[in-house]
Gaussian input, Z-matrix of N, CA and C with variables (Angstrom, degrees):
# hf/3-21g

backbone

0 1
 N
 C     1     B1
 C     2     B2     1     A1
 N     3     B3     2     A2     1     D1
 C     4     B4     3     A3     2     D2
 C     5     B5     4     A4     3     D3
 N     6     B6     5     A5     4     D4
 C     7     B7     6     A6     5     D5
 C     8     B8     7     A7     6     D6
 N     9     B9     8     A8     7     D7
 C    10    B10     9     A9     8     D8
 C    11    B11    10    A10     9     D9
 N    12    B12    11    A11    10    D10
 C    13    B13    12    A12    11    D11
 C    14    B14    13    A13    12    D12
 N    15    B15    14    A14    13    D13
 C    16    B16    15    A15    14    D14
 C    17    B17    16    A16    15    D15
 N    18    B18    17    A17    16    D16
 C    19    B19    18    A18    17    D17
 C    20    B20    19    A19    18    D18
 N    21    B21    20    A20    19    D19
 C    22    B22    21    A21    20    D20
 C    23    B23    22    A22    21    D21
 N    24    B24    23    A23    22    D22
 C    25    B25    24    A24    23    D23
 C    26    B26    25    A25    24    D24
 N    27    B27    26    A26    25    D25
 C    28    B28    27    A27    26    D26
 C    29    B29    28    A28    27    D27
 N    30    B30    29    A29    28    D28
 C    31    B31    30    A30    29    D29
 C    32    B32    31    A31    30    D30
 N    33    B33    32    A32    31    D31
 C    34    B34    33    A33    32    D32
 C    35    B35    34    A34    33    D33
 N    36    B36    35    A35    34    D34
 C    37    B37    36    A36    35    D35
 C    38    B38    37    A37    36    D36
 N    39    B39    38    A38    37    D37
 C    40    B40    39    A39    38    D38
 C    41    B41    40    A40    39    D39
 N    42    B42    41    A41    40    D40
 C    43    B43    42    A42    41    D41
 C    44    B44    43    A43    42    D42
 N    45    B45    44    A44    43    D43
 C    46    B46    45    A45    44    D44
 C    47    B47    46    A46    45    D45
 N    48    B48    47    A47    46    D46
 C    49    B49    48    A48    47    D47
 C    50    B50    49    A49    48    D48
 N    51    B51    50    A50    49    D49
 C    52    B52    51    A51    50    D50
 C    53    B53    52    A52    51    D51
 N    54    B54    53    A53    52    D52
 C    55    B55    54    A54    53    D53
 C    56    B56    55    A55    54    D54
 N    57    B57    56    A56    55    D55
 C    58    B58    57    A57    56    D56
 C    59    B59    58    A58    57    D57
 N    60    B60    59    A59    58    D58
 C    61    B61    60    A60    59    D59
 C    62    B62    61    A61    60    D60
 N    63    B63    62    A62    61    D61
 C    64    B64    63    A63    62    D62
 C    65    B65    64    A64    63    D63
 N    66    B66    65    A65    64    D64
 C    67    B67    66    A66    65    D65
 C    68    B68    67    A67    66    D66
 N    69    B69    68    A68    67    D67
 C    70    B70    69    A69    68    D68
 C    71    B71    70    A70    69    D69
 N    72    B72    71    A71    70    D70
 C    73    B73    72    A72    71    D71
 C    74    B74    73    A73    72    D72
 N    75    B75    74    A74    73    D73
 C    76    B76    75    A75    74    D74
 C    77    B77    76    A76    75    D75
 N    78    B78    77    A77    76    D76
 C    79    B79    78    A78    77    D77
 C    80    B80    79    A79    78    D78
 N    81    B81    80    A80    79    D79
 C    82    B82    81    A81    80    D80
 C    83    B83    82    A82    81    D81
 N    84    B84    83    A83    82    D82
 C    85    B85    84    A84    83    D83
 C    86    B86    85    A85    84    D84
 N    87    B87    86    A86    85    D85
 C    88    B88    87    A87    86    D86
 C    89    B89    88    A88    87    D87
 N    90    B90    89    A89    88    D88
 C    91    B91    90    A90    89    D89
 C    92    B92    91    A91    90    D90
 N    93    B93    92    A92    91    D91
 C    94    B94    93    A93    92    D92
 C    95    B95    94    A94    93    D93
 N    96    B96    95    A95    94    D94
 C    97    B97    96    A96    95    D95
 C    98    B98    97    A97    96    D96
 N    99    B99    98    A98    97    D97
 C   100   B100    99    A99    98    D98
 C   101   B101   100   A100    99    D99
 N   102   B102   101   A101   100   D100
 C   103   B103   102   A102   101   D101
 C   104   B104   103   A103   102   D102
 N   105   B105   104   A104   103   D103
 C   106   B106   105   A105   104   D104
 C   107   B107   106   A106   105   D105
 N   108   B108   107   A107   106   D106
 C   109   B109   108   A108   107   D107
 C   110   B110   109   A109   108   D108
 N   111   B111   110   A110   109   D109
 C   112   B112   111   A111   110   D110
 C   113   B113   112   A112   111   D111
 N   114   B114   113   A113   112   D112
 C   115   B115   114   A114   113   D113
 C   116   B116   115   A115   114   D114
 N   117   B117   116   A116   115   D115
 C   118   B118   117   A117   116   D116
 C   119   B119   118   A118   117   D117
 N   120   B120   119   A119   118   D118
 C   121   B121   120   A120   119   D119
 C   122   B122   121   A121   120   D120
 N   123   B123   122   A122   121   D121
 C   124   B124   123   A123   122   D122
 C   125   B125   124   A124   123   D123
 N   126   B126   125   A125   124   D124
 C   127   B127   126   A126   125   D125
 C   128   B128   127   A127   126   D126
 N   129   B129   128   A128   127   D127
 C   130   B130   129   A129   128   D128
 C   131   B131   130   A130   129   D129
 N   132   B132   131   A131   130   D130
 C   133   B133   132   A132   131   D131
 C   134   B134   133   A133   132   D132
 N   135   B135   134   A134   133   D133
 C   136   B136   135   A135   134   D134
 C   137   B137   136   A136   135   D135
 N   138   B138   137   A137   136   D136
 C   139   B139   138   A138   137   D137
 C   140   B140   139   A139   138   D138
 N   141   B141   140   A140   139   D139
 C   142   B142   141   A141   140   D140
 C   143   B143   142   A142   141   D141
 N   144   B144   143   A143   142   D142
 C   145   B145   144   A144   143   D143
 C   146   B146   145   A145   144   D144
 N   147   B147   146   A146   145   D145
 C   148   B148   147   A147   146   D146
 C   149   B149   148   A148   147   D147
 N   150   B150   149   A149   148   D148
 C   151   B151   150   A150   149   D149
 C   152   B152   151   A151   150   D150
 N   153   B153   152   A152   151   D151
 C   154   B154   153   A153   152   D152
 C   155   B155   154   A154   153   D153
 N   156   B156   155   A155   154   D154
 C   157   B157   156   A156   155   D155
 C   158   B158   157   A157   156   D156
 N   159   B159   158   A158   157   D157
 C   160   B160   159   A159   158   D158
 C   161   B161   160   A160   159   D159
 N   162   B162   161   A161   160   D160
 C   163   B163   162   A162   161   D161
 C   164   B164   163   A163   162   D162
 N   165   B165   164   A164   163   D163
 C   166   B166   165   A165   164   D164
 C   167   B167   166   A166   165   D165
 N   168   B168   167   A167   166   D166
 C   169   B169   168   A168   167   D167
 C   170   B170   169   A169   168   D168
 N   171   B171   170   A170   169   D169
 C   172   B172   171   A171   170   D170
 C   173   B173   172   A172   171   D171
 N   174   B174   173   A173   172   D172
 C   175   B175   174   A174   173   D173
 C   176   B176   175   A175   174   D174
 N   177   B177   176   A176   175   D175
 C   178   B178   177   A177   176   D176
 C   179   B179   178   A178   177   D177
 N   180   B180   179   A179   178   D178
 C   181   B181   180   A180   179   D179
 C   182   B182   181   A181   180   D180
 N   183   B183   182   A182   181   D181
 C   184   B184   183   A183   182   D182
 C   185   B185   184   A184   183   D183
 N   186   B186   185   A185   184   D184
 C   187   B187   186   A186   185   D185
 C   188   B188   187   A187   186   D186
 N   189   B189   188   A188   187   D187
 C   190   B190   189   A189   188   D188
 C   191   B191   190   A190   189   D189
 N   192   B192   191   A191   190   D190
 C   193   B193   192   A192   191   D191
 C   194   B194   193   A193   192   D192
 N   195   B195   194   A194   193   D193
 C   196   B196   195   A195   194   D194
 C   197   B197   196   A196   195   D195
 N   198   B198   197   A197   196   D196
 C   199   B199   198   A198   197   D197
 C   200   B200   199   A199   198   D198
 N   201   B201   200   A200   199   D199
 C   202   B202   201   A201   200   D200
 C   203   B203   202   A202   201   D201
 N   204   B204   203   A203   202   D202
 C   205   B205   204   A204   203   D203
 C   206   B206   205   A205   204   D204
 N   207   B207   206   A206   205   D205
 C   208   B208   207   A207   206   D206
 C   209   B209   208   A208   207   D207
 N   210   B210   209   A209   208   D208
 C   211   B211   210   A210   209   D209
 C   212   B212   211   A211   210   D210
 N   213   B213   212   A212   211   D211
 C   214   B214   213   A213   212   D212
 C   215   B215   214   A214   213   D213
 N   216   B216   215   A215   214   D214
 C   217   B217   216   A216   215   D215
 C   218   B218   217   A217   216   D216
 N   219   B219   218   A218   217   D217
 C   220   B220   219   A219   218   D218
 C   221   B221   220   A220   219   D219
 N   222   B222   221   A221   220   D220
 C   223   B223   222   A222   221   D221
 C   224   B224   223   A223   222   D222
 N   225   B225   224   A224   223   D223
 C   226   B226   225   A225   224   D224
 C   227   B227   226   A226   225   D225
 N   228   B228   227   A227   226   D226
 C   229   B229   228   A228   227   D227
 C   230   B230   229   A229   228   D228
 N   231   B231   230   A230   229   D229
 C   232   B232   231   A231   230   D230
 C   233   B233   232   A232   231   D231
 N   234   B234   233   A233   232   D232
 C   235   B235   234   A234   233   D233
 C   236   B236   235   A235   234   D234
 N   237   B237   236   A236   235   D235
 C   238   B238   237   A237   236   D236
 C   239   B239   238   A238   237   D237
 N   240   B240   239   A239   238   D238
 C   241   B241   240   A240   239   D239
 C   242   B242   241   A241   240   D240
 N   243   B243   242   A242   241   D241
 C   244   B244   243   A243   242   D242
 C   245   B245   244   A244   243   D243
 N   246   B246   245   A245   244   D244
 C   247   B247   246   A246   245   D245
 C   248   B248   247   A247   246   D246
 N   249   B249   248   A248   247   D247
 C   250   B250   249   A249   248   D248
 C   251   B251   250   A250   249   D249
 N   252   B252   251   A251   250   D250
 C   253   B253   252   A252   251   D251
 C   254   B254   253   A253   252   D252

   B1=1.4575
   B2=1.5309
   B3=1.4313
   B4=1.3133
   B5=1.1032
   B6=1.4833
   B7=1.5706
   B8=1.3199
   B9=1.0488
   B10=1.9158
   B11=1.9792
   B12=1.4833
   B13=1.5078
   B14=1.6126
   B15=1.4526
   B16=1.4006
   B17=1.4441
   B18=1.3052
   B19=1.5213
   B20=1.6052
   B21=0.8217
   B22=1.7827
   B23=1.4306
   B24=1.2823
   B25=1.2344
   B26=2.1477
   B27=0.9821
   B28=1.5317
   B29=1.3605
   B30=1.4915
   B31=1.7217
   B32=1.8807
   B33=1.3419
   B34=1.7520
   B35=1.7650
   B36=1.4272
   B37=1.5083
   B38=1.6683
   B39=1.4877
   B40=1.5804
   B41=1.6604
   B42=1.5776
   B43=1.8219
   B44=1.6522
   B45=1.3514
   B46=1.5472
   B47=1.3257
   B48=1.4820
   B49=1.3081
   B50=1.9616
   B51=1.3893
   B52=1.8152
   B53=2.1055
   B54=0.9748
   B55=1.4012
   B56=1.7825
   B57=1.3543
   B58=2.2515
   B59=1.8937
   B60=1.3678
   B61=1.7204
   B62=1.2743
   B63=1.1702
   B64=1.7227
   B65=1.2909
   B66=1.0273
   B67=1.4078
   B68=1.7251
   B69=1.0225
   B70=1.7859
   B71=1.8372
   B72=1.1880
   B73=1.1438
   B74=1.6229
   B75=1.6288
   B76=1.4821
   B77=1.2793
   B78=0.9714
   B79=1.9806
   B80=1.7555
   B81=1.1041
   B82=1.5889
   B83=1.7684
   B84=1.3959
   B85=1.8042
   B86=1.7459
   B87=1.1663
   B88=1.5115
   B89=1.3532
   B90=1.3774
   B91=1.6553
   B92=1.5584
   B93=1.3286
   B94=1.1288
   B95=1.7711
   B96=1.3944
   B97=1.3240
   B98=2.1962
   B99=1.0827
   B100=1.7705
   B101=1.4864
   B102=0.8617
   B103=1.4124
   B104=1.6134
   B105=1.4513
   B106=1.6583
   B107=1.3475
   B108=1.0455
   B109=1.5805
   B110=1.8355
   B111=1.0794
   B112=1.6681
   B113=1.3995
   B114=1.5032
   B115=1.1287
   B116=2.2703
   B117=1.3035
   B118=1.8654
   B119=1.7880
   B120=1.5686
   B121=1.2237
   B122=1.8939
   B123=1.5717
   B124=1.5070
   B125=1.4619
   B126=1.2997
   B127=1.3610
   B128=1.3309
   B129=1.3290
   B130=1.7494
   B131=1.5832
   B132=1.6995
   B133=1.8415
   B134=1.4160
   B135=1.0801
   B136=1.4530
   B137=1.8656
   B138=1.3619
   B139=1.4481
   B140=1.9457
   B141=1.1424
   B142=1.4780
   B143=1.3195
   B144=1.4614
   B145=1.6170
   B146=1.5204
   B147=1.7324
   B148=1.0384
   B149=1.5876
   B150=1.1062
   B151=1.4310
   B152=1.8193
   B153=1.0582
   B154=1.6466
   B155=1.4852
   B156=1.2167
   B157=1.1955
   B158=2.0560
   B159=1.5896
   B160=0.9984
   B161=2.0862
   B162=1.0758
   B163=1.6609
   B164=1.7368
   B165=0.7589
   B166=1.6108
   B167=1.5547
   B168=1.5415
   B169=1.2404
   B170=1.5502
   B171=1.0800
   B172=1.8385
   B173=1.2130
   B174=1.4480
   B175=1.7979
   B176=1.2388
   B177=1.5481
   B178=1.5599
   B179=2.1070
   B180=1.2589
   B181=1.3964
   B182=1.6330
   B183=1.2717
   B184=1.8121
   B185=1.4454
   B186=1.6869
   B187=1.9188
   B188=2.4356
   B189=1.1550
   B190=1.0731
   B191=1.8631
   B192=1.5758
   B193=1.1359
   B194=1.8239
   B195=1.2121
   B196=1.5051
   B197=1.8387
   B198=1.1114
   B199=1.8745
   B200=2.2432
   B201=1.0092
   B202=1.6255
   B203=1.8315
   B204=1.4579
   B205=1.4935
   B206=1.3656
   B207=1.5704
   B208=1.3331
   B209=1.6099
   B210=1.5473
   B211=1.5259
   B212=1.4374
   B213=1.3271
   B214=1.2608
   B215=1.4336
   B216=1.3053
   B217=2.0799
   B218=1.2824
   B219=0.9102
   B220=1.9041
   B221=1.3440
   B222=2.0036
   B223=1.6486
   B224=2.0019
   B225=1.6658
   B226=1.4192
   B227=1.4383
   B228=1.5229
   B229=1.8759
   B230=1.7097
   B231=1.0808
   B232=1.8478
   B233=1.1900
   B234=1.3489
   B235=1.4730
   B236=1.8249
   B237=1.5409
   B238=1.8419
   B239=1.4444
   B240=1.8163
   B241=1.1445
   B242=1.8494
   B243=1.0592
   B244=1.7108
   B245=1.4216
   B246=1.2075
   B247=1.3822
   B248=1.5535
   B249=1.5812
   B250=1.9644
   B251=1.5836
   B252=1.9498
   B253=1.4986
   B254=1.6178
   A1=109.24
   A2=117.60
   A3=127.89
   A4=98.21
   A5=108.75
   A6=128.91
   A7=111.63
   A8=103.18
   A9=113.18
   A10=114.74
   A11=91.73
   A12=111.16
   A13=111.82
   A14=97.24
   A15=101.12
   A16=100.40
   A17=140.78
   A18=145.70
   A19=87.35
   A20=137.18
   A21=138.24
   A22=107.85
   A23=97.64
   A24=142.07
   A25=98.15
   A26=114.66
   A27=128.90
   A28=105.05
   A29=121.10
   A30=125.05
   A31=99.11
   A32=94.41
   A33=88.24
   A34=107.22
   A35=99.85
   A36=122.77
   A37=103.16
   A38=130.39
   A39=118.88
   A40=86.32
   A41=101.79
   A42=105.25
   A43=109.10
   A44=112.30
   A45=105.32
   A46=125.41
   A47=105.57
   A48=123.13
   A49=109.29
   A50=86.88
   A51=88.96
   A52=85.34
   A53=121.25
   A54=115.48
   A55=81.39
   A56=106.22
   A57=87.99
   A58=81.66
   A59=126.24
   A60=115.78
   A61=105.27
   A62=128.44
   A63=112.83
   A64=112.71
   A65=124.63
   A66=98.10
   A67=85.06
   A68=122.53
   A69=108.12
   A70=122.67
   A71=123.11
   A72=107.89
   A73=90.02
   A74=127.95
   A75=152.79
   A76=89.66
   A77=132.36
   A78=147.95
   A79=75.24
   A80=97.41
   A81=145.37
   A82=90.61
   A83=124.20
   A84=126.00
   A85=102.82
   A86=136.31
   A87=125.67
   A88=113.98
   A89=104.46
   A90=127.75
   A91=100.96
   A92=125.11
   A93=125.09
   A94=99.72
   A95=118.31
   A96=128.33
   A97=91.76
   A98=106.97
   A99=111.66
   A100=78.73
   A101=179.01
   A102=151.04
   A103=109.11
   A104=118.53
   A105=144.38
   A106=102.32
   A107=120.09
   A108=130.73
   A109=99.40
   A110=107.20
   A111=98.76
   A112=121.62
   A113=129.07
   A114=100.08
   A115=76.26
   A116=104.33
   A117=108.98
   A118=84.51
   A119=108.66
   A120=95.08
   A121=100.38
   A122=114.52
   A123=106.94
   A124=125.82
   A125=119.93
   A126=118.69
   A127=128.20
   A128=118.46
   A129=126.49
   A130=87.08
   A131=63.77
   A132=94.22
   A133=111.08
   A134=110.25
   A135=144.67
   A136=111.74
   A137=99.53
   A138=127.54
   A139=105.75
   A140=123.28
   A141=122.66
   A142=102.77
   A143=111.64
   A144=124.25
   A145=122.39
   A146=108.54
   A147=94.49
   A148=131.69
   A149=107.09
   A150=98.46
   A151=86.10
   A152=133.99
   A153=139.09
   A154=94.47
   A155=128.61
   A156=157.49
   A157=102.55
   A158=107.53
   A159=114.45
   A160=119.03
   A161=103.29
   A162=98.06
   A163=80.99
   A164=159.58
   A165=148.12
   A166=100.43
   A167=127.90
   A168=150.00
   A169=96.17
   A170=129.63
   A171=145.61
   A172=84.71
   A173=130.78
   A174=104.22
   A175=128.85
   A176=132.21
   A177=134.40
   A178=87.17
   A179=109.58
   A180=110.15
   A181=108.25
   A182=102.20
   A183=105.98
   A184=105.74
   A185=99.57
   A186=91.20
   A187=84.50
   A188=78.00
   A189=87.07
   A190=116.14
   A191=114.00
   A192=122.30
   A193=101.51
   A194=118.71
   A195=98.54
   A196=116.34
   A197=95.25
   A198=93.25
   A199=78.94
   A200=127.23
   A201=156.06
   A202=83.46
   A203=107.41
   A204=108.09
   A205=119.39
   A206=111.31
   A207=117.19
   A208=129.21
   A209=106.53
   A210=120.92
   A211=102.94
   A212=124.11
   A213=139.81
   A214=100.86
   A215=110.73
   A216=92.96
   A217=103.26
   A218=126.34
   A219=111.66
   A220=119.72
   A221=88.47
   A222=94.49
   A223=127.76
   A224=78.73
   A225=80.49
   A226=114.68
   A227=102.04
   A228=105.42
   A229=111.13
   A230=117.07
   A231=105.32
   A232=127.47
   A233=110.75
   A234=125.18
   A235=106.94
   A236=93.33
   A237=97.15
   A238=114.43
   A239=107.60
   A240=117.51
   A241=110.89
   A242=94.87
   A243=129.51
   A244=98.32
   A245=130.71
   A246=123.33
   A247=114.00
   A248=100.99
   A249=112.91
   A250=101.08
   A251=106.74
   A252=103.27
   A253=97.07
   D1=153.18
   D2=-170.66
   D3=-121.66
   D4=113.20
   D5=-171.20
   D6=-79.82
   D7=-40.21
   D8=-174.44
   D9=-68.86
   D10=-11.56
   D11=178.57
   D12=-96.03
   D13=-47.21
   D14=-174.72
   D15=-68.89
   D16=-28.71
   D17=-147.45
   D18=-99.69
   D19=-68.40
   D20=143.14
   D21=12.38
   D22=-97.08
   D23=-177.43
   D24=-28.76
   D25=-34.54
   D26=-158.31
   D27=-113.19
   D28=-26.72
   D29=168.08
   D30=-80.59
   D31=-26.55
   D32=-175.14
   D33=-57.91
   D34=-67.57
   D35=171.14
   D36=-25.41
   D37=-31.25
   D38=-157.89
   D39=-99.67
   D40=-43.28
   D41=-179.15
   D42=-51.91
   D43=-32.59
   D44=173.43
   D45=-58.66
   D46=-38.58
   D47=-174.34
   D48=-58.19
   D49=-43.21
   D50=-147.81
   D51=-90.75
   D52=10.89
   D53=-169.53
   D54=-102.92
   D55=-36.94
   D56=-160.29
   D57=-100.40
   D58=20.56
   D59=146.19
   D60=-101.63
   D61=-2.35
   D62=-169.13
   D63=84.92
   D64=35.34
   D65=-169.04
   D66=-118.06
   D67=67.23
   D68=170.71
   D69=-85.01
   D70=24.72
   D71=-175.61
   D72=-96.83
   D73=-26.43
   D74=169.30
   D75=-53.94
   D76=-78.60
   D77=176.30
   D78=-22.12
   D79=-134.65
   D80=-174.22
   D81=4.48
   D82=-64.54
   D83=173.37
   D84=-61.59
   D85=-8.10
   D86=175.77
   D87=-82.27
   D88=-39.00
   D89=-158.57
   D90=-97.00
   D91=-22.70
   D92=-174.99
   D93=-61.63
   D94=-39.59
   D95=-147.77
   D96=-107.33
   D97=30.33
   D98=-176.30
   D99=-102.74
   D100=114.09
   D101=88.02
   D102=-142.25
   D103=-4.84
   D104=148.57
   D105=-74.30
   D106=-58.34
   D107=-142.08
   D108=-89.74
   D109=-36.98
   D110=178.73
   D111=-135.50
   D112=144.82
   D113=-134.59
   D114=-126.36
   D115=102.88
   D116=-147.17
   D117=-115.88
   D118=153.54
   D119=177.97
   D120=-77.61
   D121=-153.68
   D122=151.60
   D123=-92.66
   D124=-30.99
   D125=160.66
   D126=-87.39
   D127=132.55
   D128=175.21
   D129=-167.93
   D130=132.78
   D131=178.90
   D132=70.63
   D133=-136.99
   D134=-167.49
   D135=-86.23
   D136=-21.91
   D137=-171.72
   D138=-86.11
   D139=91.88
   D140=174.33
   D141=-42.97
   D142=-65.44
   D143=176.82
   D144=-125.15
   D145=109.33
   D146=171.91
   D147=-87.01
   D148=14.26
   D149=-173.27
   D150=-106.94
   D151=22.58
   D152=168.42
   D153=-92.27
   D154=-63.77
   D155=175.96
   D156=-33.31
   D157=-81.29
   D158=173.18
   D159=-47.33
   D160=-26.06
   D161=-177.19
   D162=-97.54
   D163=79.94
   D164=123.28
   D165=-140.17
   D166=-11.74
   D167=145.78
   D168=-44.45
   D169=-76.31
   D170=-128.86
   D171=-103.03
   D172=-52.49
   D173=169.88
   D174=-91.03
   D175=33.37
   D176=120.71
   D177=106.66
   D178=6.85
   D179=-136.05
   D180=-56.37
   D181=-11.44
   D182=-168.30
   D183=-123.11
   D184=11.88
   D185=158.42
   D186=111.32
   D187=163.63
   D188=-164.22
   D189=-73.44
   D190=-44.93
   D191=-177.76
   D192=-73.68
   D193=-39.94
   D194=173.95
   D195=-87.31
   D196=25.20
   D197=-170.23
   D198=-109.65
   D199=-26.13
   D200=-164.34
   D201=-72.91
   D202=-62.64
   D203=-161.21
   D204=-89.79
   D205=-22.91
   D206=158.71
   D207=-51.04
   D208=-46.27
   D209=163.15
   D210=-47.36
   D211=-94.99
   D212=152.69
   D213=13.38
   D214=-91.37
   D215=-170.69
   D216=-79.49
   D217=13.15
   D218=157.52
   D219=-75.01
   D220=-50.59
   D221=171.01
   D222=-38.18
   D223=-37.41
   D224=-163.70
   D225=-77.30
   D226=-54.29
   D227=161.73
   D228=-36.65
   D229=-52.43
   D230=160.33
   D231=-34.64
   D232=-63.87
   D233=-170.84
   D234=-52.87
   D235=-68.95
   D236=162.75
   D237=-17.53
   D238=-77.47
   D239=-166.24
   D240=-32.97
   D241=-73.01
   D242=176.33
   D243=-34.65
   D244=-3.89
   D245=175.90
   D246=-101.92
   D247=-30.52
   D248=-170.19
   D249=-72.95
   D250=-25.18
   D251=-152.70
   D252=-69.96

């Protein structure tokens, strides 16, 4: 198992949460500190780049409930991933 995915994978899940409460100033200061904190290639999965992925996540850019579901299946394509490693 790929810890650094699964651990990912589980901050995404909380970023979903606090994006469909509003709470993005929490968003935007969590995510700032993902690219210190885990050390991910850019491709996994289905995702060329996830850290392309994660900044259009963190700036809300397509509205709040689909910026909610984007996290959400990233999380999950993570989680997957994190299982093959």
């Amino acid at each position: 198992m790929n810890i650094q995915l699964a651990n990912l994978s589980t901050d995404l899940r909380r970023i979903s949460n606090w994006i469909y409460e509003g709470k993005n100033d929490l968003v935007i200061e969590y995510i700032s500190k993902f690219k210190e904190k885990y050390e991910v290639n850019k491709s996994v999965g289905v995702y060329k780049d996830i850290w392309q992925e994660i900044e259009i996540i963190k700036t809300v850019r397509d509205g709040r409930i689909k910026s909610a579901d984007r996290a959400t299946t990233l999380s999950s394509v993570l989680l997957q991933e994190s299982l093959k490693s």
